[in-house]
Residue, then its C-alpha position, 0 to 999 in steps of 0.5 A: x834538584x831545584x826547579x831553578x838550575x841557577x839554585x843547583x842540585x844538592x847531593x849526598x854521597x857516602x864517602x868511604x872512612x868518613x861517611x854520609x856528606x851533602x854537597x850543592x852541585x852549582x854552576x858559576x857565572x864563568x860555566x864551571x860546576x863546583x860541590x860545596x859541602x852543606x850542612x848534613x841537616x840541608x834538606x833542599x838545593x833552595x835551602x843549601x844555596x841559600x846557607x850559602x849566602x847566609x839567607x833563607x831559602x824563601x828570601x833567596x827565591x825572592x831576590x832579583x839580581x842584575x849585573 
């Protein structure tokens, strides 16, 4: 879990007949919680969140967004 609960938390599960899967556990802008599938590599939330966007986690952690 990230420190940043915007980032989400990135969790592995073992799903039977398939094996070891990652997923990032967020929270959308309308209050829903989605698991995204991640890469099996993805070490942290900050770096899962940030292959989301195609960013790196260091990038990501940098931006500011207002809307």
């Amino acid at each position: 879990t990230d420190e940043d609960p915007l980032v989400g938390q990135l969790v592995e599960v073992d799903i039977p007949q398939i094996g070891k899967a990652k997923f990032l556990r967020v929270l959308c802008g309308t209050g829903r919680r989605f698991a995204i599938p991640m890469p099996p590599q993805t070490k942290t939330a900050l770096e899962a969140n940030a292959w989301s966007f195609g960013l790196d986690g260091d990038v990501l952690r940098k931006l500011e967004v207002r809307t």
